[in-house]
KETIGU-76927 format. One record per residue (C-alpha): residue in one letter; x, y, z. Coordinates in steps of 0.02 Angstrom, whole numbers, padded with zeros to 5 digits, always signed. Last residue first. Layout:
BEGIN
aXYZ
...
***
This chain:
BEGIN
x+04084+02851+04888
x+04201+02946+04815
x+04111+03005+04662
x+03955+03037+04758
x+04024+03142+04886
x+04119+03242+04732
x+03952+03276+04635
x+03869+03313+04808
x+03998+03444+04849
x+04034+03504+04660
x+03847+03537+04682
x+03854+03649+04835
x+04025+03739+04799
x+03904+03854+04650
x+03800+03907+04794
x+03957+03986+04905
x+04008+04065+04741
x+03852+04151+04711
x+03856+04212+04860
x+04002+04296+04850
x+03951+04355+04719
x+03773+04442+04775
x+03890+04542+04901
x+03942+04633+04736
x+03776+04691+04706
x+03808+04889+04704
x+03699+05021+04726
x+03837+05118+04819
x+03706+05145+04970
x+03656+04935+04939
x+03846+04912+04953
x+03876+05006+05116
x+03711+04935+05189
x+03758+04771+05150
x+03933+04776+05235
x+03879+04860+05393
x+03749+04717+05405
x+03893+04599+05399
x+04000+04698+05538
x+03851+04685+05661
x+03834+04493+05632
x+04006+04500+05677
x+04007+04586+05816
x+03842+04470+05870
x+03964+04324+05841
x+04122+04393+05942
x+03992+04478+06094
x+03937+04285+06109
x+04096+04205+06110
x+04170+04342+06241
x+04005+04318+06350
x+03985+04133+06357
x+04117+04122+06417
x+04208+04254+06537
x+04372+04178+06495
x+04387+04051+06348
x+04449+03877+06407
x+04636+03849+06368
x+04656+03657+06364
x+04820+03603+06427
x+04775+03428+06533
x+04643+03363+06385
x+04485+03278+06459
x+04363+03359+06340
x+04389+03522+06468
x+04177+03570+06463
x+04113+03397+06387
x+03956+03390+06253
x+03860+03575+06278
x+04019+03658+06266
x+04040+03580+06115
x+03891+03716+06017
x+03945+03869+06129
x+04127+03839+06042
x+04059+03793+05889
x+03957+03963+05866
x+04167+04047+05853
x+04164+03937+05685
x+03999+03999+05622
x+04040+04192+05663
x+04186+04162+05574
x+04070+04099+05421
x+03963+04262+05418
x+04133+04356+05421
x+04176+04252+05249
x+04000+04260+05167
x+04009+04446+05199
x+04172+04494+05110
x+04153+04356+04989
x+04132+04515+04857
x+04280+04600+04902
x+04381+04447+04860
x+04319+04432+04672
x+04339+04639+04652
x+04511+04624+04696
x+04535+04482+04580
x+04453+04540+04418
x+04486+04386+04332
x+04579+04282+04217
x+04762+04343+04212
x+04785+04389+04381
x+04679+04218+04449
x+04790+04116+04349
x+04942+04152+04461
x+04844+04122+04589
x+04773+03977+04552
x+04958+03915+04523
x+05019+03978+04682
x+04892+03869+04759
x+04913+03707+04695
x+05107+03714+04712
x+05069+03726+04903
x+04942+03606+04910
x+05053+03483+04812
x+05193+03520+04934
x+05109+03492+05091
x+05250+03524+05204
x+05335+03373+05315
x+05537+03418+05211
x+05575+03247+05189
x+05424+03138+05150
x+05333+03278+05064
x+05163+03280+05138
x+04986+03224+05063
x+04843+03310+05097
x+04812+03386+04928
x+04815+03202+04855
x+04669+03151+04942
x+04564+03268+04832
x+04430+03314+04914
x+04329+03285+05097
x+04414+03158+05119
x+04493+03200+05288
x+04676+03222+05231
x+04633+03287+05068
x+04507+03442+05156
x+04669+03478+05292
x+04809+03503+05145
x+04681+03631+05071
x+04656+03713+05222
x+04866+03695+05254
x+04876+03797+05109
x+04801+03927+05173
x+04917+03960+05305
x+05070+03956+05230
x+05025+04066+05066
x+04932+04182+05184
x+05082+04188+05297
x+05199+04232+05174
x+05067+04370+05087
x+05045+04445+05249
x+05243+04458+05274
x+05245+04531+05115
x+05132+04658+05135
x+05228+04711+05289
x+05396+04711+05198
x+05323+04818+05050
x+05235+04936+05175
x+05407+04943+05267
x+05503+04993+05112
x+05382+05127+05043
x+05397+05210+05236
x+05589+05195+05222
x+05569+05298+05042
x+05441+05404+05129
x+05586+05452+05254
x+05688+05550+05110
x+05528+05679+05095
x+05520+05726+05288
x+05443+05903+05282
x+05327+05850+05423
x+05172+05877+05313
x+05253+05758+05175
x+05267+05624+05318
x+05085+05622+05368
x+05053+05614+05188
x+05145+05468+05174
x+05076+05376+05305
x+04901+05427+05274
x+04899+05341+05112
x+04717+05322+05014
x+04676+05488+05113
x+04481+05478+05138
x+04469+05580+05295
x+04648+05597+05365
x+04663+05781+05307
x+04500+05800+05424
x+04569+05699+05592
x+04729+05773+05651
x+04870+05779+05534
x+05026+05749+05663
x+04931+05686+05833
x+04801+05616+05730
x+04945+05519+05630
x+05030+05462+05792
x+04871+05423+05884
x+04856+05297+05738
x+05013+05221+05741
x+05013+05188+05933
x+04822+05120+05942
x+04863+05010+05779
x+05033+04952+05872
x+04939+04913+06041
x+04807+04840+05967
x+04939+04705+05870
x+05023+04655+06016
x+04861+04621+06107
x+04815+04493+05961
x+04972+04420+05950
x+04997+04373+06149
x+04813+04312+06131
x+04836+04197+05983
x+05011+04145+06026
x+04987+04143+06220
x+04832+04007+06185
x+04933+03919+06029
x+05077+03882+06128
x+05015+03788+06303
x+04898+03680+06232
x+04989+03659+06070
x+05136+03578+06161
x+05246+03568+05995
x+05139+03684+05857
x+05134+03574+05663
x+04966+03526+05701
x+04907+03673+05756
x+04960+03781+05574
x+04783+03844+05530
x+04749+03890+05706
x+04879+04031+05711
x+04790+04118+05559
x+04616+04164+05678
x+04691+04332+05735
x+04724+04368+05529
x+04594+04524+05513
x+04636+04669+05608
x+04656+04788+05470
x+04481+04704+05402
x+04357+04730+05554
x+04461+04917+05542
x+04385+04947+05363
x+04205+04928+05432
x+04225+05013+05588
x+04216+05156+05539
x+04068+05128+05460
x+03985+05084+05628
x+04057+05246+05708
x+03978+05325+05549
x+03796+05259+05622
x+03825+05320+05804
x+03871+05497+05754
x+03740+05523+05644
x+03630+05468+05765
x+03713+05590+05894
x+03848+05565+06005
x+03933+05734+06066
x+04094+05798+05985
x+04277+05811+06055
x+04423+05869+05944
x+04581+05797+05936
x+04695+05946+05910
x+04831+05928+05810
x+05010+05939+05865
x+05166+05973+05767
x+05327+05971+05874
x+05353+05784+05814
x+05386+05652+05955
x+05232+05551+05936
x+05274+05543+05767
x+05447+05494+05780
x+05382+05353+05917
x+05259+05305+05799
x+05384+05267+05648
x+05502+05181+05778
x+05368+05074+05854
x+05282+05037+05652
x+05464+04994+05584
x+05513+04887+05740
x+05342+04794+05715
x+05380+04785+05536
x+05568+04726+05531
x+05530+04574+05652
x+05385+04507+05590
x+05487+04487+05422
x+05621+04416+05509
x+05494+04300+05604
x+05419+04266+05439
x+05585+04199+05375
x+05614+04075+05527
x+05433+04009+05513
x+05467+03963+05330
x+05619+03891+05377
x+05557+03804+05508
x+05420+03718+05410
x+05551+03626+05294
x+05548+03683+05133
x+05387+03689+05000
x+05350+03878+05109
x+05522+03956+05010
x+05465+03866+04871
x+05291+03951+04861
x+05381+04122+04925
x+05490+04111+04769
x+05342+04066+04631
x+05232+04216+04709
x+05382+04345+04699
x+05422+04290+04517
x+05231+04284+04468
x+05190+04463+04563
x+05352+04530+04473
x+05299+04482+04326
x+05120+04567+04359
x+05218+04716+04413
x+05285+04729+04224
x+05132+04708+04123
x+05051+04837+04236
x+05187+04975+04196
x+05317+05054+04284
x+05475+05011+04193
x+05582+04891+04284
x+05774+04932+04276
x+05734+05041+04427
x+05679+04891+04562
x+05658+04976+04721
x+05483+05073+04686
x+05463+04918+04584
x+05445+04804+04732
x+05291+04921+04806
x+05187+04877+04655
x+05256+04692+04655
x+05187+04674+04837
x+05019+04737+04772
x+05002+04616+04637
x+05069+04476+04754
x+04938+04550+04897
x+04812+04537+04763
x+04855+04340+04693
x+04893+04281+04869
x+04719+04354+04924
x+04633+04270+04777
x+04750+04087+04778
x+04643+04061+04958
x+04515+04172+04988
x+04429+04160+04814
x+04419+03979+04732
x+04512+03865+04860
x+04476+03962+05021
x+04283+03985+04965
x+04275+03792+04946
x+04356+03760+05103
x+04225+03835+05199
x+04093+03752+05080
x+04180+03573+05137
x+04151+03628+05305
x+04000+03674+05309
x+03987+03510+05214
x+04073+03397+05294
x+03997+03425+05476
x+03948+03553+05608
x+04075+03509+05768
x+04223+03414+05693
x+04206+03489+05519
x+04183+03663+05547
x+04318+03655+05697
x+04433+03560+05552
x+04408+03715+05451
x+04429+03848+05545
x+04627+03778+05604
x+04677+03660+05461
x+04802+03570+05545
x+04765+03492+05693
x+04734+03548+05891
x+04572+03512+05881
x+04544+03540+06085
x+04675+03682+06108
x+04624+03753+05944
x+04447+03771+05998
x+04504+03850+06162
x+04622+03985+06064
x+04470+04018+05954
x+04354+04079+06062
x+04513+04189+06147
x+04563+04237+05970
x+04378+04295+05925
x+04373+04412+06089
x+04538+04481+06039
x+04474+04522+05863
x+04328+04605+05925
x+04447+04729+06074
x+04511+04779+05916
x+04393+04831+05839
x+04331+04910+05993
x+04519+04988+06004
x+04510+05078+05841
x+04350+05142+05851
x+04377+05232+06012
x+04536+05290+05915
x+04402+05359+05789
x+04293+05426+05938
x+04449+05516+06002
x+04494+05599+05840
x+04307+05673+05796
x+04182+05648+05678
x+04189+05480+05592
x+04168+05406+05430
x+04299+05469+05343
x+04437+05417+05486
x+04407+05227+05447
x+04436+05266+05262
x+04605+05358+05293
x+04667+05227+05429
x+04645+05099+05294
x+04796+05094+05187
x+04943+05077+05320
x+04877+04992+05442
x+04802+04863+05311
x+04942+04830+05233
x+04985+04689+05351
x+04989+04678+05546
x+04888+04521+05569
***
């Protein structure tokens, strides 16, 4: 969860809003969302406890083809898309630290291919090693974000966080706001993806999703009361990197070096686990049929689904020749939260059938079916948020991403009938 996002997106949540408190407000609602999805999606885990995570729920309580079309979007945008951006992005940070590499856009999309061919590998060995370098990873960035707070926190400067009434004005940039932060806390659903590969799932993947999630509010609530306590809200409004403006107003030029280096180390910690995770989508659709068989299959010795794996990084390494990447994934942006809200509607759909499903460590969601419900209207809340911003732009980039979703439909009925 804790990616770039933190560290590019306070800026766009602050512009939006009109005073310190009801931006930290903003902050913890989001994040209060993302906890309520992990506790839906800690019980569905518990009873599909398989790899695959949103997918298999899609396909054990709606069918193949929501959950084919889920897979779909992985394959073509979500999946190889968000490896090929964060990859582009990771290189961008990587030649801050690289010097024999000339700044230039041939030259980062190297790097991306290098650092996108290594992490593929890295993920093609046994699963523990892959989990053992993420936990590093993990490691350096929520140390980096505590300590970088803390020195905030501690600074002599203080801004005032200044309290307004809500008015409609109020109300609707609140909403904005929380626009960017739906997407700094996305990643509370990743845990799922990797179930089947989880000893005693029923008692790991509940504290993993919910220990995570809370984890992760309480950095974003630290960091940010860090910068508001530094800048306060107006020079946050808009600024593309808070974190190293809120170090150039402390006078602290050698720390934005460190800062550089923990941005690079958080991106590529998101960019590991993507890789990981999705993979294990398209390693769930060959195991049940739903494609290729092959993509399911497992290398005998190290248990990782190589050919999904290998799969991926070359879409995305395809993807940052061929298209227009960032602008590929923005446009799934509300096809993607419309099918979260899909997969936390399966919980209210097999509660219906058995409430426990006879298994002795199911986690069943607290205060259902409040937390699933307040998950899906959130969501449904986000989505319009997401229109309206791109009808005010004039822009029909949502159209895309629907485009795509259509185009799955006949390589759906063209593959069903192939197969069968």
């Amino acid at each position: 969860m804790v990616g770039s996002g933190i560290f590019l997106l306070p800026g766009y949540a602050a512009a939006s809003v009109s005073s310190g408190w009801i931006l930290l407000v903003a902050w913890l609602l989001g994040g209060v969302m993302a906890l309520f999805g992990a506790l839906s999606t800690a019980e569905l885990a518990t009873r599909y406890p398989h790899t695959g995570g949103d997918f298999i729920y899609l396909l054990r309580v709606f069918g193949r083809l929501p959950a084919f079309l889920y897979g779909w979007m992985c394959l073509t945008v979500t999946g190889g898309g968000s490896v090929a951006i964060l990859a582009l992005f990771s290189a961008k940070y990587s030649a801050h630290f690289l010097p024999f590499f000339q700044q230039s856009s041939r030259a980062e999309v190297f790097i991306a291919i290098i650092i996108v061919i290594l992490l593929t590998l890295l993920h093609c060995l046994r699963v523990t090693v892959g989990a053992r370098f993420q936990s590093v990873l993990s490691v350096v960035k929520v140390g980096g974000i505590i300590i970088f707070a803390v020195y905030l926190l501690g600074s002599d400067t203080s801004a005032e966080l200044v309290t307004v009434s809500f008015s409609g004005e109020s109300w609707k940039g609140f909403s904005k706001a929380l626009i960017p932060i739906y997407f700094a806390y996305s990643g509370w659903n990743s845990v799922g993806y990797l179930a089947g590969e989880v000893a005693k799932p029923g008692k790991t993947l509940p504290m993993a999703f919910i220990a995570g999630t809370s984890i992760t509010i309480a950095l974003y609530m630290l960091l940010n009361s860090g910068f508001l306590h530094v800048l306060g809200l107006k020079p946050m409004q808009g600024d593309a990197l808070v974190p190293v403006t809120v170090l150039e107003m402390l006078g602290n030029s050698k720390a934005i070096i460190l800062v550089n280096f923990l941005i690079l180390v958080s991106v590529l910690s998101s960019l590991s686990i993507i890789i990981q995770t999705s993979a294990r989508i398209l390693q769930s659709m060959g195991e049940n049929g739903v494609f290729f068989r092959r993509l399911g299959e497992v290398h005998p010795f190290s248990k990782t689904p190589v050919i999904a794996l290998v799969l991926q990084g070359i879409l995305s390494i395809v993807l940052m020749f061929l298209l227009d990447i960032e602008k590929l994934v923005d446009s799934t942006t509300v096809v993607m939260v419309l099918f979260s809200a899909l997969v936390i509607s399966a919980l209210l759909k097999i509660r219906g059938y058995s409430y426990n499903s006879g298994k002795e460590y199911t986690f069943l969601t607290p205060l259902y079916p409040f937390v699933p419900l307040a998950y899906i209207g959130s969501a449904l809340f986000i989505t319009v948020g997401v229109v309206q911003y791109y009808v005010e732009l004039g822009s029909v980039l949502p159209l895309w991403g629907l485009g795509i979703l259509v185009a799955g439909l006949p390589v759906y009925f063209l593959w069903n009938r192939t197969v069968t």
